[in-house]
N, C-alpha and C positions, 0 to 999 in steps of 0.2 A: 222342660222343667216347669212344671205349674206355681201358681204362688198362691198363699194362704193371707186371706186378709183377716187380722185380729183388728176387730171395735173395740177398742179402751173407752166404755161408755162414762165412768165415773169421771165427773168437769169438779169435786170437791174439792178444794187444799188440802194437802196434806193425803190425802187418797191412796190406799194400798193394793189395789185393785190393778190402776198401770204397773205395777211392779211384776202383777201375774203375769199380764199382757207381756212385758218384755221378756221373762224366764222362759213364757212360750216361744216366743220367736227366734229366742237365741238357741231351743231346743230346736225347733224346727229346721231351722239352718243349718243346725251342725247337723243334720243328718245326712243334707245335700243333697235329697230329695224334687223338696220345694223350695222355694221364695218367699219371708216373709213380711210383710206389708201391715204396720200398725199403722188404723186410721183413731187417731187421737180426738173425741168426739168435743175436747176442749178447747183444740186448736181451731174449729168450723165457728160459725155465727150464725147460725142457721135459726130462721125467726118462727115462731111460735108456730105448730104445725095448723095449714090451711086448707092446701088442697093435697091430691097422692098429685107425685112429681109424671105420669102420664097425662094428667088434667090440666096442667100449668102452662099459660102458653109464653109465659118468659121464666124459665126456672135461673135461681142462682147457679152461678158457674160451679160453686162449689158440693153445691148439690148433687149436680149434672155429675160430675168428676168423683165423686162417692159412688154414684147409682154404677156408673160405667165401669171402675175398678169391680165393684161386687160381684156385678153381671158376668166381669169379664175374669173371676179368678177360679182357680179351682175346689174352693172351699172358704169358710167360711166362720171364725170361730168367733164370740161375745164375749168377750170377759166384761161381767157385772155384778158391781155389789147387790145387796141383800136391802133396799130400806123399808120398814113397816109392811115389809110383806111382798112388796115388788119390784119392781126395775124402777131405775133414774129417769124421771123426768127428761133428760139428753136424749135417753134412748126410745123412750118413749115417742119424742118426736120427731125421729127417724124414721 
């Protein structure tokens, strides 16, 4: 059984975006298929983007442990809101 990591990219209050995120997962689940895996981009602290994380020679753990779930799943879905025409700043610095 492979797992599906959903990015809940929206960090805003109030945000309805994670609510996709979850309807997903609890769909994917009940299929019984996959595994699904929401990495919540609000719960990270990830500091203003510097270098790519192969360039880094001391990366955040929780960097590290984002990159390696992703690498390591069988897919990969973005739930992202819409602002001024593009993606969230969060995701952006991912």
């Amino acid at each position: 059984m492979g797992t599906i990591i959903i990015l809940s990219s929206s960090i805003r209050t109030g945000r309805k975006s994670h609510r996709v995120a979850e309807f997903i997962a609890s769909s994917i689940q009940s299929e019984g298929v996959h595994q699904a895996e929401i990495h919540d981009l609000n719960h990270y602290q990830f500091p203003l983007f510097e270098e790519r994380l192969k360039f880094l020679s001391n990366p955040l753990p929780e960097l590290q442990s984002l990159s390696d779930a992703i690498r390591a799943a069988s897919g990969v879905i973005i739930v992202s809101p819409e602002y001024n025409g593009s993606f969230p700043a969060a995701l952006k610095n991912v």
